[in-house]
C-alpha angles and dihedrals in degrees: 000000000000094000095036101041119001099097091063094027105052096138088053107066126190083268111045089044082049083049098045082059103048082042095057086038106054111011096029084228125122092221126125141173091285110023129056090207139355116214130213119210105212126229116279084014107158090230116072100205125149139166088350121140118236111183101300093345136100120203128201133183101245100220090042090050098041080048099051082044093061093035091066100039087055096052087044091056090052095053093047101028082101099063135099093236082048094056105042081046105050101071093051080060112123109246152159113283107183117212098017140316106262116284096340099067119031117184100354127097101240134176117224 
């Protein structure tokens, strides 16, 4: 987190971002440590508002976030793709199969 988005990310530590996941995850909120609630401004939304502090908030445009998220994991992936966890972990990653998974899915795209 620290080398992939915490320049433009300064207000969303390792462990409030840690926090915002297990929030989502388990409660189905959007609180953290520091923030009551963090806000995501939807796509095509008429007001134009990101990484800005309301009260005990924080909003982020959603796009711009999801962007800069991708954006690290793929940097990320570049700088360990190398390794040897990298490389036993990589295959148990969740992905796209297209026409089906092996006997369990026949036809139909699934992740899995």
């Amino acid at each position: 987190m620290r080398a992939y988005l915490q320049q433009d990310y300064p207000k969303l530590d390792p462990d409030e971002l840690y926090q915002l996941r297990c929030s989502f995850l388990h409660q189905g909120t959007s609180s953290t440590v520091k923030y009551k609630r963090i806000i995501f401004a939807p796509p095509n939304s008429s007001v134009r508002v990101h990484n800005n502090e309301v009260d005990d908030a924080l909003i982020l445009d959603m796009p711009m976030f999801t962007r800069d998220v991708i954006s690290a994991v793929r940097s990320w992936q570049e700088k360990v793709s190398g390794t040897g966890n990298y490389a036993r972990n990589i295959e148990m990653v969740m992905r796209w199969h297209r026409g089906g998974f092996g006997s369990y899915i026949v036809g139909g795209d699934v992740l899995t």
